[in-house]
C-alpha positions in Angstrom: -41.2 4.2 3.6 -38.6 1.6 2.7 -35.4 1.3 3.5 -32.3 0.6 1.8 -29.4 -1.7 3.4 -27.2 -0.2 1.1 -24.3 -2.8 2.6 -26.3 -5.8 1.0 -27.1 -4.0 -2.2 -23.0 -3.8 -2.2 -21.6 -7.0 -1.0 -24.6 -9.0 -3.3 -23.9 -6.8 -6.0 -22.5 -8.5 -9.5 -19.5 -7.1 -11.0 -20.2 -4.5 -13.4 -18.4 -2.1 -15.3 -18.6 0.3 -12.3 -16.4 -2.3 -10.3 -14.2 -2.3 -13.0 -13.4 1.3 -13.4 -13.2 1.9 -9.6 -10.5 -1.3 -9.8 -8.7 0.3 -12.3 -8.6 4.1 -11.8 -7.3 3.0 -7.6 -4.8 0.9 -9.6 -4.1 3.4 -11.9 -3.3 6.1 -8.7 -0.9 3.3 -7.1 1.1 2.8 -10.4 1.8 6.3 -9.7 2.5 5.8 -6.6 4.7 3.0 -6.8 6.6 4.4 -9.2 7.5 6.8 -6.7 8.3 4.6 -3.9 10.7 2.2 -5.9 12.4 5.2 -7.9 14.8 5.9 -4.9 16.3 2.4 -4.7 16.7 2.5 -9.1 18.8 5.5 -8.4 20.5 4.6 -5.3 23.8 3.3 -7.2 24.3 6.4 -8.9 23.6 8.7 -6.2 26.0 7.1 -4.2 28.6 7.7 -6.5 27.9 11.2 -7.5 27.3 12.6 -4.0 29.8 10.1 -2.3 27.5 9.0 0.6 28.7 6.1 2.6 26.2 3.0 3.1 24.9 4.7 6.4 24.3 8.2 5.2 22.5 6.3 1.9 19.8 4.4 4.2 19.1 7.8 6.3 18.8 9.6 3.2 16.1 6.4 2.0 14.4 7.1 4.9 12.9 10.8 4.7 10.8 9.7 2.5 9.6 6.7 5.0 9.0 9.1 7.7 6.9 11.8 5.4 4.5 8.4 4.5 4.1 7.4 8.1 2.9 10.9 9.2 0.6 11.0 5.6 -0.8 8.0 6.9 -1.8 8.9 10.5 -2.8 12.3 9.1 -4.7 11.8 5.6 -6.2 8.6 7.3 -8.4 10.6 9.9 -8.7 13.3 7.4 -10.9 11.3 4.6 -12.7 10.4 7.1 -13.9 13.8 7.7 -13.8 15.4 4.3 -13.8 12.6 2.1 -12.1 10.2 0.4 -11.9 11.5 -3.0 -10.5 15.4 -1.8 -8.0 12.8 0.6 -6.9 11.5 -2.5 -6.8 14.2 -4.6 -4.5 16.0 -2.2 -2.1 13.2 -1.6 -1.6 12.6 -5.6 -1.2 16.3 -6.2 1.5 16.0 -3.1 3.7 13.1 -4.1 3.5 13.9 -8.1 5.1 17.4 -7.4 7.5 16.9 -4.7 8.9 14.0 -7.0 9.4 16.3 -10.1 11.1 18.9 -8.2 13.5 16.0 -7.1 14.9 16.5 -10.1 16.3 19.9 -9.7 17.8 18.9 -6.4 21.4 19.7 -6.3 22.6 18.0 -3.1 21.3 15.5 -0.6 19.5 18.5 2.0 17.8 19.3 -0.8 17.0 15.7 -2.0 16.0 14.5 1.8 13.5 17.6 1.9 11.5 16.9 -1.3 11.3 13.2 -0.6 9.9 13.7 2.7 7.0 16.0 1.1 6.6 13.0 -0.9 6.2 10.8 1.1 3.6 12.2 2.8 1.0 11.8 -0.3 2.4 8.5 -0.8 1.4 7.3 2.8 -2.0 9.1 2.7 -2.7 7.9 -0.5 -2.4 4.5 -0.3 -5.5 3.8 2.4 -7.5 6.1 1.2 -7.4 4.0 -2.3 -7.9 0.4 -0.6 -10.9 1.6 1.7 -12.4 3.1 -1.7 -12.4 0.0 -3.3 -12.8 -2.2 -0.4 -16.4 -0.1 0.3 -17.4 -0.9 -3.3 -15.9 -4.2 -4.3 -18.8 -7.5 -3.5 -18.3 -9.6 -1.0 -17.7 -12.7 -2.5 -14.5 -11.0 -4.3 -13.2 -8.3 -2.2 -9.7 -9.8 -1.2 -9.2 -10.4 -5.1 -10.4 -7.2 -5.9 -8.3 -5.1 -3.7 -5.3 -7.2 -4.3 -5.6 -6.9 -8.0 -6.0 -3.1 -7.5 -3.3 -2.6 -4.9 -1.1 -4.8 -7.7 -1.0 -1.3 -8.8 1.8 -0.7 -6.7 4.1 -3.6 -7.7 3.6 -2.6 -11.7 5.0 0.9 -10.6 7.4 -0.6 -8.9 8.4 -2.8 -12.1 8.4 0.7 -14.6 10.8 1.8 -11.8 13.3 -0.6 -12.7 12.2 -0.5 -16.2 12.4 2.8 -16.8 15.6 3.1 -14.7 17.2 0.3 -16.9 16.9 2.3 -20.3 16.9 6.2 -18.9 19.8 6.1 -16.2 22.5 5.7 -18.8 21.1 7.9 -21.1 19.7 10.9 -19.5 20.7 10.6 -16.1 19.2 9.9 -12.8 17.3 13.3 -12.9 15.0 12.3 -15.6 13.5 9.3 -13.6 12.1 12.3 -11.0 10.7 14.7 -14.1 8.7 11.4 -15.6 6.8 12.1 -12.4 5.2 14.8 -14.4 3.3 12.5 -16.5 0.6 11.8 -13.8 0.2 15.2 -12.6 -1.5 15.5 -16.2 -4.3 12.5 -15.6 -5.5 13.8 -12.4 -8.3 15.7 -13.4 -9.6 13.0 -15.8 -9.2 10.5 -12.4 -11.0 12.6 -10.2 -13.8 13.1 -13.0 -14.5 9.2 -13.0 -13.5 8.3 -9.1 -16.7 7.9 -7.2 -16.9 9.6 -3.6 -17.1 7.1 -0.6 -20.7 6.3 -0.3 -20.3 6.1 3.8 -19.1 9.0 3.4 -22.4 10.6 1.6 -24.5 9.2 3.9 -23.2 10.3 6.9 -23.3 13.6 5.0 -27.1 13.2 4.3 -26.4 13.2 0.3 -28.7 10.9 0.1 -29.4 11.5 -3.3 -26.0 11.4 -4.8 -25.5 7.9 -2.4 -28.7 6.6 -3.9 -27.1 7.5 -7.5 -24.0 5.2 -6.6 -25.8 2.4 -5.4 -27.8 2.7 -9.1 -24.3 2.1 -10.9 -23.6 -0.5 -8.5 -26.4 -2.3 -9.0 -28.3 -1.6 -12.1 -30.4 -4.3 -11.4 -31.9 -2.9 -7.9 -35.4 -0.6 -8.0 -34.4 2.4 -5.8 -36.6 5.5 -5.1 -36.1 8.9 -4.5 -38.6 8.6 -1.0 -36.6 5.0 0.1 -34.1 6.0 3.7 -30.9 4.8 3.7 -29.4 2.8 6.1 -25.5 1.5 6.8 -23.8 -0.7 9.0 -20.6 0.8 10.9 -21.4 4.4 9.3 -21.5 6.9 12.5 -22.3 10.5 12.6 -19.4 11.8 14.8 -16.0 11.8 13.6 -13.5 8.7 13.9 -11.3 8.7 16.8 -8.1 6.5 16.7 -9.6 5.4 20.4 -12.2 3.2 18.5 -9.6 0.8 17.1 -9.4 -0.3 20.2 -13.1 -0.4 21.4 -15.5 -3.5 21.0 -13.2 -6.1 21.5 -10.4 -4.3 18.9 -7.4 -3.8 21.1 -5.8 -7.4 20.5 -6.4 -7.7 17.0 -5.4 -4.1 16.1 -2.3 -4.4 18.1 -1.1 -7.3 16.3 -2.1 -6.2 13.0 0.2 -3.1 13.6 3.2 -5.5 14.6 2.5 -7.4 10.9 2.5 -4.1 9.2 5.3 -3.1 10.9 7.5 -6.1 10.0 6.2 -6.9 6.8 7.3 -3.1 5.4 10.2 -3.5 7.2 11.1 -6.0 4.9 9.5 -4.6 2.0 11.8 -1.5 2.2 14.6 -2.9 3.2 14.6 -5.1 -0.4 13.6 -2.3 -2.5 16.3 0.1 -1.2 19.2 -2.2 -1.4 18.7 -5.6 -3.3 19.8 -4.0 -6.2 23.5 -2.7 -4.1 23.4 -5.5 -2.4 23.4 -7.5 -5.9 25.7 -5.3 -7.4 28.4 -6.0 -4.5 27.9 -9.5 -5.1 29.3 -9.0 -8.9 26.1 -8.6 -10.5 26.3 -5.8 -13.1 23.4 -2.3 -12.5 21.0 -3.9 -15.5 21.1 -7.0 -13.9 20.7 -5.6 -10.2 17.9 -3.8 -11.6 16.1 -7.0 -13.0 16.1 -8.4 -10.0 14.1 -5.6 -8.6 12.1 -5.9 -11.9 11.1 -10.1 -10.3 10.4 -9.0 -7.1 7.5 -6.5 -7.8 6.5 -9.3 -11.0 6.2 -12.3 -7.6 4.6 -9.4 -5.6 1.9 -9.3 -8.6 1.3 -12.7 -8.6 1.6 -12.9 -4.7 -1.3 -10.5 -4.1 -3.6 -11.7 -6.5 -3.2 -15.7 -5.6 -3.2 -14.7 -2.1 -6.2 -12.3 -2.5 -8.0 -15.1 -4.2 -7.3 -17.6 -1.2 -8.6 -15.2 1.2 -11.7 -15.4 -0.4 -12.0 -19.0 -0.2 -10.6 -19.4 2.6 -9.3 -17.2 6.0 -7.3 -14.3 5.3 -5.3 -14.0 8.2 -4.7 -17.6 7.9 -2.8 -17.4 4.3 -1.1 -14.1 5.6 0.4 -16.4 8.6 1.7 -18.9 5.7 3.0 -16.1 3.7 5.2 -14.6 6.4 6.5 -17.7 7.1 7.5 -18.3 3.3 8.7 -14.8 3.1 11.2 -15.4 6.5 12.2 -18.6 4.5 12.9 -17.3 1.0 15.0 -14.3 2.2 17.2 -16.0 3.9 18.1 -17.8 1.0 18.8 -14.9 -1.1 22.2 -14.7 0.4 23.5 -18.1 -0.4 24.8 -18.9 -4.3 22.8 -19.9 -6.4 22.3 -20.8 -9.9 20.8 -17.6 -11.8 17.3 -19.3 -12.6 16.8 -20.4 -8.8 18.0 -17.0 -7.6 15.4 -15.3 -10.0 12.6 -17.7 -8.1 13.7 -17.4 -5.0 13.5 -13.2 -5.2 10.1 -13.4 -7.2 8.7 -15.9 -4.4 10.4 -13.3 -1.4 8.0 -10.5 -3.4 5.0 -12.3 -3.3 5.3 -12.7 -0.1 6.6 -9.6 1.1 4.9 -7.0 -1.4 2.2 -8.7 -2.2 1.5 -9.9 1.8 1.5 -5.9 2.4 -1.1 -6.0 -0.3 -2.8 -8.4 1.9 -2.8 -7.3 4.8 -4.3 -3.7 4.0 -7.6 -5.8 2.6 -7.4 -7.7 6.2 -7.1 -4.4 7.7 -10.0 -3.0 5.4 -12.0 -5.8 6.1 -11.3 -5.8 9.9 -12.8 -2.4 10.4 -16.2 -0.9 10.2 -16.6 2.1 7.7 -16.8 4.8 9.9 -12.9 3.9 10.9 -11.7 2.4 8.1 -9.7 5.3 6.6 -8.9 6.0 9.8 -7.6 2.2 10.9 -5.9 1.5 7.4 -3.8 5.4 8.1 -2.9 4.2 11.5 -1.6 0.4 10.3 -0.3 2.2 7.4 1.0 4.7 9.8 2.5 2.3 12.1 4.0 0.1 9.5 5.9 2.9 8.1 8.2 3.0 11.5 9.1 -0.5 9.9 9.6 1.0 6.3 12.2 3.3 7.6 13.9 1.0 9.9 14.6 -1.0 6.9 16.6 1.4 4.5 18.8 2.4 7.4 19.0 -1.6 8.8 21.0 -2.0 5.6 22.5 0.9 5.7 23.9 0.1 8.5 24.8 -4.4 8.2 26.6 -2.6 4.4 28.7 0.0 6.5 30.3 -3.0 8.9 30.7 -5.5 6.0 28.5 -8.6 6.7 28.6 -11.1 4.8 26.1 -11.4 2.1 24.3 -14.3 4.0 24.0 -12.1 6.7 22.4 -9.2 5.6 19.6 -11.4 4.2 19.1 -12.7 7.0 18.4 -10.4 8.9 15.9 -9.1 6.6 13.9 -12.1 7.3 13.8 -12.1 10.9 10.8 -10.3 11.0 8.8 -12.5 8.4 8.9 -14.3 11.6 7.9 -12.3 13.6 5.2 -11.1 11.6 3.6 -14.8 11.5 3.3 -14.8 15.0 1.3 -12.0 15.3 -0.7 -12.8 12.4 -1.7 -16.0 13.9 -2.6 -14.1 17.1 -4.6 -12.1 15.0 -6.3 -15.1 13.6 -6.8 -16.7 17.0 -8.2 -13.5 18.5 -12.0 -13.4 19.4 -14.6 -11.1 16.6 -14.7 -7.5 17.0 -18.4 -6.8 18.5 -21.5 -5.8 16.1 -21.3 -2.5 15.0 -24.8 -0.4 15.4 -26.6 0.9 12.7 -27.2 4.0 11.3 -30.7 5.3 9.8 -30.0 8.2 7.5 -31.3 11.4 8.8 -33.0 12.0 5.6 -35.0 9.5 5.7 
């Protein structure tokens, strides 16, 4: 009886139309949930002025949502991992979708916090449930492209934040940028028809025949039959346990991972709350504040995919190191005047290098561990990283409420690009995890 490595019939794979529609249904699901994310800073002006929330109150208010996507992260994580990434995802859409329509009926800032925080958490389970999907399906030779051009996803819903905000906040208020949300809601069965389960996942179920079905689409190419056991690197039969991110020689280089998740969405957050206040304070009018949050999703774009397609050629964790570094540098610009074409560059160049290095580092992070943990290691980086993400609305909110000065506040919004590149590099320098064992599929 043969048996089928299904890991090398998926990392020698060639890209087919299967890749592609995995690629763009994940990308399709983080439009959506970009779109969420970056709505709160679009609105952020005009709350302000209708609720008459002071700088601090703003932030705290920017950060429910933060704190709803750090416990979706830890919690849908380990969940997929046990019932699969497609119900994982399922639930998190449905999640996120609904709590950001009823935003729209909220009448106060209780009200407002509440909803956002429900949000959150299917925008913080949803996100690496989505990048181990595609990271278990993508080939090899292109799976930092491929994951980076899906999780680009994120960025574009970022830009029809801005872009939507831009032509409906004058016109029909700030509620109508939360019932737009409904629009996805209506895909999601037509998603979940097409979105393939995780094949680790089937496997360690014994569904060897729906596995085997997968690997067909994969690799039309490959002669697979029905008698042929299946066998998987990384795939265990127990459940994953956040203890084994730490096991085999893990501790050092999940540690510093979480430190680089944790600064790099510290920044993220920080920028999409308030670059387009902080712009506005600077004399900048709200369509123009909102173009500039319009570039830095547009660099994060080109960010992830360039840096995705280094990683492949290259060493991952190497170009993350350079990014951060970059990132530290280009922010700290942002706060000194500058002539209106090098202040566009400079905020596209800070969101290639902030968004798109998060892109980045969830494909080191999926890359990093085996696939019996990955949903659960990307939820727990994720997880961590969030801590960062809501430190960052309420680090401005705070540097706004004592009147910094404009270089100031930038500045220390790059301090942790810093950071960041340290432990990246530590990362880097940090021995390999050990050989996971294999698994023989109990059908067989």
């Amino acid at each position: 009886m043969k048996k089928i490595d299904v890991h090398d019939i998926i990392d020698n794979a060639p890209f087919t139309r299967f890749h592609w529609m995995v690629m763009c249904l994940c990308a399709l699901l983080l439009i959506f949930d970009g779109y969420d994310l970056f709505i709160y800073g679009v609105v952020l002006p005009v709350l302000m002025k209708e609720w008459g929330l002071s700088p601090l109150e703003a932030g705290a208010l920017g950060s429910y949502a933060l704190f709803g996507m750090m416990f979706g992260a830890l919690g849908f994580g380990t969940l997929a991992d046990k019932i699969g990434r497609k119900k994982g995802i399922a639930i998190c859409f449905v999640l996120f979708s609904g709590s950001t329509v009823l935003n729209g009926f909220a009448s106060g800032p209780t009200e407002f916090g509440i909803l956002r925080f429900v949000a959150g958490l299917g925008c913080g389970g949803l996100m690496p449930n989505a990048v181990a999907l595609m990271n278990e399906y993508a080939p090899k030779r292109l799976r930092s492209t491929l994951v980076a051009i899906m999780f680009s996803g994120y960025a574009v819903g970022g830009m029809l934040s801005a872009g939507v905000g831009m032509y409906m906040l004058p016109r029909f208020g700030w509620e109508a940028m939360f019932f737009a949300a409904a629009v996805p809601l209506l895909l999601l069965p037509l998603i979940m028809f097409y979105l393939p389960e995780s094949i680790g996942f089937l496997v360690r179920q014994g569904r060897s025949e729906q596995a085997r079905a997968l690997l067909k689409r994969v690799d039309p190419s490959r002669e697979l039959h029905a008698a042929d056991g299946m066998e998987m690197a990384d795939v265990k039969g127990k459940a994953a346990s956040v203890l084994e991110l730490f096991r085999d020689g893990r501790a050092v280089r999940t540690l510093s991972i979480w430190t680089a998740f944790f600064c790099c969405l510290l920044m993220v957050y920080a920028l999409s709350s308030w670059l387009p206040k902080l712009m506005a304070n600077a004399g900048y009018s709200l369509g123009s504040s909102l173009s500039f949050l319009i570039a830095l999703n547009l660099g994060s774009v080109f960010g992830a995919i360039g840096g995705g397609m280094l990683g492949d050629r290259m060493n991952l964790p190497r170009v993350l190191v350079v990014f951060f570094v970059v990132a530290s540098v280009s922010i700290s610009l942002l706060g000194f005047k500058s002539p209106t074409p090098v202040l566009y560059l400079l905020i596209a160049v800070a969101g290639a290098t902030t968004i798109g290095t998060q892109i980045l580092l969830y494909a080191c992070a999926a890359q990093f561990y085996g696939l019996s943990i990955r949903s659960t290691g990307l939820g727990w980086a994720s997880g961590i990283g969030r801590n960062g993400a809501i430190v960052g609305p309420l680090l401005g909110g705070a540097l706004l409420g004592i009147n910094l000065p404009l270089q100031l506040n930038f500045m220390a919004f790059a301090i942790p690009g810093a950071i960041a590149a340290i432990a990246m590099l530590v990362f880097s320098l940090s021995g390999r995890e050990n050989a996971p064992a294999r698994l023989v599929d109990p059908a067989a």
